[in-house]
C-alpha positions as CSV (number, residue, x, y, z in Angstrom):
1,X,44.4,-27.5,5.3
2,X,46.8,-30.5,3.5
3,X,49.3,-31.9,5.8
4,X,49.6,-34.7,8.0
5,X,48.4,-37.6,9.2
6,X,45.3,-36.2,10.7
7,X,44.3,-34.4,7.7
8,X,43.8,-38.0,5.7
9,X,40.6,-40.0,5.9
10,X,40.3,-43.8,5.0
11,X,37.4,-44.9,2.8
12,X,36.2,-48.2,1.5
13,X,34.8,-49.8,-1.4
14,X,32.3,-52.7,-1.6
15,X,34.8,-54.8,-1.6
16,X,36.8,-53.3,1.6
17,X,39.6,-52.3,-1.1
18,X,41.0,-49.0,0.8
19,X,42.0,-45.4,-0.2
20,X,43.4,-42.5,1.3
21,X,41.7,-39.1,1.0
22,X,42.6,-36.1,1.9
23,X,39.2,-34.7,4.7
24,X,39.1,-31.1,2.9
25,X,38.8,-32.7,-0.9
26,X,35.6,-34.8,-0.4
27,X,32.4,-35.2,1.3
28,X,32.7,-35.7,4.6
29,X,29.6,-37.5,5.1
30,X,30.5,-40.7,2.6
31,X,31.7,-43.9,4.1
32,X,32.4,-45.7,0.7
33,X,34.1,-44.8,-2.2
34,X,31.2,-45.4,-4.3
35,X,29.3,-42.3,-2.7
36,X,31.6,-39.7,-3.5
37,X,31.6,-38.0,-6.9
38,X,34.3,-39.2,-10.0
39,X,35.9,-35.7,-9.2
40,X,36.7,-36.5,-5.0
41,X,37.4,-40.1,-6.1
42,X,40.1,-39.0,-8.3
43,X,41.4,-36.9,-5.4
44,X,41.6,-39.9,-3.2
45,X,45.1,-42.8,-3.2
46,X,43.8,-46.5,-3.6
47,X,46.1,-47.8,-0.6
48,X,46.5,-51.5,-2.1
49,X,48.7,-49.2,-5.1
50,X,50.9,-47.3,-2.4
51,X,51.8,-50.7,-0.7
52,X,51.7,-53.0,-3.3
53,X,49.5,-56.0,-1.8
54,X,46.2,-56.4,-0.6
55,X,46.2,-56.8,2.7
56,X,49.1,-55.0,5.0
């Protein structure tokens, strides 16, 4: 189910760049980005795009 806060999981790159993914659109075993598959990477929000900088 979509909706809320609690429904979002943050996920890393190599380079600790984050992004915002929904739990029920990827695998919920991958701590980077770089594990999940093109598909549930296109699914997920690069953070530093939603607030503009890199670190907040």
């Amino acid at each position: 189910m979509k909706g809320g806060y609690e429904s979002i999981v943050w996920i890393k790159d190599k380079d600790g760049k984050e992004y915002a993914c929904y739990i029920d659109d990827i695998n919920q075993d991958a701590h980077v980005i770089q594990a999940l598959s093109r598909e549930e990477q296109a699914r997920c929000l690069d953070v530093n795009e939603l607030v503009g900088t890199e670190r907040w």
